[in-house]
C-alpha positions in Angstrom: -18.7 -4.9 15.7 -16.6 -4.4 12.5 -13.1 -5.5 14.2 -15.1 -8.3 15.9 -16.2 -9.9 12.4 -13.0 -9.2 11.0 -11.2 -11.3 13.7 -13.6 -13.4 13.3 -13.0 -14.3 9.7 -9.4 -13.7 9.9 -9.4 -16.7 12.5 -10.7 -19.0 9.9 -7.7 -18.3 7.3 -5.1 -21.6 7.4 -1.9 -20.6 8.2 0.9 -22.6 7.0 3.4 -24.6 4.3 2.8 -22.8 0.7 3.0 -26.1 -1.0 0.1 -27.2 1.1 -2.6 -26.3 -1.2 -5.0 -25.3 1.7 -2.7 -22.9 2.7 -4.1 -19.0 2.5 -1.5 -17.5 4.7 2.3 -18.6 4.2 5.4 -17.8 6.3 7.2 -14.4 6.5 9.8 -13.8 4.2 12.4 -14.0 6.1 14.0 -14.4 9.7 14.8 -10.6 10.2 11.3 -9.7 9.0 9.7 -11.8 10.9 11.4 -10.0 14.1 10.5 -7.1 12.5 6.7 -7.7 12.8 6.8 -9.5 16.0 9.0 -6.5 17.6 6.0 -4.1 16.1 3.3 -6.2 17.3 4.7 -6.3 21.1 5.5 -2.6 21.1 1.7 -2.4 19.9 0.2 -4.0 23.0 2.7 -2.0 25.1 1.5 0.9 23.5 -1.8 0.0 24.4 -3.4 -1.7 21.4 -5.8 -4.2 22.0 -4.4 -7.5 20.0 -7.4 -10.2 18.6 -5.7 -13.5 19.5 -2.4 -14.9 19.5 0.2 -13.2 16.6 2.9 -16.4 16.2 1.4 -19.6 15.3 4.0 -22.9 15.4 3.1 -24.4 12.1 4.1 -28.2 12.5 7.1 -30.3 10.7 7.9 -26.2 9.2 10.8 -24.1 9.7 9.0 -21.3 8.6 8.3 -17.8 10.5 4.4 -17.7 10.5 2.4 -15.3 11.8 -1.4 -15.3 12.2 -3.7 -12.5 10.6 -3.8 -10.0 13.3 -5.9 -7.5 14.3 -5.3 -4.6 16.2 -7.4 -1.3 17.8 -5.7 1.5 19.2 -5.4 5.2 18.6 -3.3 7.1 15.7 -0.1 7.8 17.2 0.9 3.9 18.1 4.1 3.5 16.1 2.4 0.1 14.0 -0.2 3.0 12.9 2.2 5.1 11.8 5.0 2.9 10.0 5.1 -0.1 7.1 4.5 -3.2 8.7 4.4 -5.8 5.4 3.3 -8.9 7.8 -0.5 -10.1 7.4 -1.8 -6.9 10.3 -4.6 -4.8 10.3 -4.5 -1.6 12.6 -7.9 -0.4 13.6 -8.0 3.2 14.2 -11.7 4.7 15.5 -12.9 7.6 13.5 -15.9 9.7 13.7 -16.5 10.9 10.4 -15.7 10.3 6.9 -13.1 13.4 6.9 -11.9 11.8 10.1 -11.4 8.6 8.4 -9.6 10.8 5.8 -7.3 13.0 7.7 -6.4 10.0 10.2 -5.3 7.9 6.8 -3.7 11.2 5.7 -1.4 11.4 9.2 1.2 8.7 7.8 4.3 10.0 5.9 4.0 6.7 3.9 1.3 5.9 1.0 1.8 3.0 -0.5 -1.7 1.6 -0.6 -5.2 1.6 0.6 -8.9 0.6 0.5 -12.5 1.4 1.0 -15.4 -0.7 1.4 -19.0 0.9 1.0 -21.7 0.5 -1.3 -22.2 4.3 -1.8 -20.0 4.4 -5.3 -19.8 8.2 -4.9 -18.8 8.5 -1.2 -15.6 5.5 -2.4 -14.8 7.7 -5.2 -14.7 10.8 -3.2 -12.5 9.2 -0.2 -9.9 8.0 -3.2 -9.4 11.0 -4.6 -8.6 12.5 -1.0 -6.3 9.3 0.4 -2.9 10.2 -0.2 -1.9 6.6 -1.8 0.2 5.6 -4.5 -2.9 2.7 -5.1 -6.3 2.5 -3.9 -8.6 0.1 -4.0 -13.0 0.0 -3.6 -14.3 -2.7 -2.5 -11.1 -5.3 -2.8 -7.5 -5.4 -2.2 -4.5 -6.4 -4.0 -5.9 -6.6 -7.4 -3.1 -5.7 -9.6 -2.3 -5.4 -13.6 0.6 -4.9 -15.3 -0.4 -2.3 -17.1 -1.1 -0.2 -14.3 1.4 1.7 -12.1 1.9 0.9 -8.9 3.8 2.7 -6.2 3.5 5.1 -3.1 3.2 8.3 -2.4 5.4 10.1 0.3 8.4 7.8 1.6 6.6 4.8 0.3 8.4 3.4 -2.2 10.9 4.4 -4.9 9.0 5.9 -8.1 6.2 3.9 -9.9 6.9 0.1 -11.0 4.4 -1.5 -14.2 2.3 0.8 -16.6 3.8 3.5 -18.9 4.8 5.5 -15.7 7.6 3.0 -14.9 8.7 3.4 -18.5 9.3 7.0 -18.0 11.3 6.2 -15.1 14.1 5.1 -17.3 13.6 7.9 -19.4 14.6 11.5 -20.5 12.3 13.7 -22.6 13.6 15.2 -25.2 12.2 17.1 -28.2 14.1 17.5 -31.4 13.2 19.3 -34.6 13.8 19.0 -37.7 13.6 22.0 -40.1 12.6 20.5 -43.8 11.3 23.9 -45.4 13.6 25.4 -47.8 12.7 28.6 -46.6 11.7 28.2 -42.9 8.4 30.7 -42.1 9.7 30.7 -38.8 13.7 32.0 -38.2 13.1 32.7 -34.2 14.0 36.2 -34.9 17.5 35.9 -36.6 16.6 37.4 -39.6 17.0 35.4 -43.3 19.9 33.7 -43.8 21.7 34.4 -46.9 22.4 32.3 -49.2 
């Protein structure tokens, strides 16, 4: 029912030209990503996952390497599960229970992001504290601030980016001293100095 509705909505975003203000869903970045997803997407259905519609869409008088919002349902160990696709995909994994939900999540070596929706506030909370993810989200996606850090956790990116945890990136901590009593209480046990 879930992956139903969610192909069902997905169907209804435009696909196309970003200068087209209707547009929700632009191209891919770029030629070589774009093979990228479209390589993981047919390895999916070889793989056995069971793909909601047609992946490419021909957007016309565009150059552009569109893809439609996709939706896929399979098992844990397809390789789209288990590596960063960053094309507009959804893998749908079957889980039993929230700690199954937690543990499948959990299987990835990479953690950039992820989400919950639910409106038991405790039961999100609890399921972001155990999701090993550099950002989590409850009940949205993709909301970012500057002043918060963003970044993975495992082989997901490359330290944190935004908030003061970037700014320690390019940083060393040091700490420095200074001594301004004439007759220090404190002489770290070399004994008084003379004078």
């Amino acid at each position: 029912m879930f992956v139903a509705d969610m192909a069902t909505a997905s169907a209804k975003f435009k696909v196309g030209n970003p200068e087209d203000s209707e547009t929700q869903i632009g191209p891919i970045n770029n030629e070589k990503q774009y093979k990228h997803v479209c390589n993981m997407l047919n390895k999916a259905k070889n793989e056995g996952a069971v793909v909601a519609g047609e992946f490419t869409v021909p957007v016309p008088d565009s150059e552009g390497f569109y893809i439609n919002p996709t939706i896929l349902t399979g098992h844990n160990d397809m390789y789209v599960a288990q590596e960063e696709i960053f094309g507009p995909v959804v893998v749908a994994i079957p889980f039993k229970d929230e700690a199954d939900a937690i543990r499948i999540a959990n299987e990835s070596r990479f953690g950039l992001a992820g989400a919950v929706w639910t409106k038991d506030v405790g039961r999100a909370h609890r399921v972001a504290k155990q999701i090993k993810a550099g950002t989590f989200w409850i009940n949205g996606y993709k909301t970012i601030n500057v002043s918060s850090p963003f970044g993975g956790y495992g082989e997901s990116g490359y330290g944190r980016s935004s908030g003061l945890e970037a700014l320690r990136e390019y940083s060393e901590v040091k700490s420095v001293w200074v001594e301004t009593a004439e007759n220090p209480l404190v002489n770290f046990g070399y004994g008084a100095q003379e004078k």
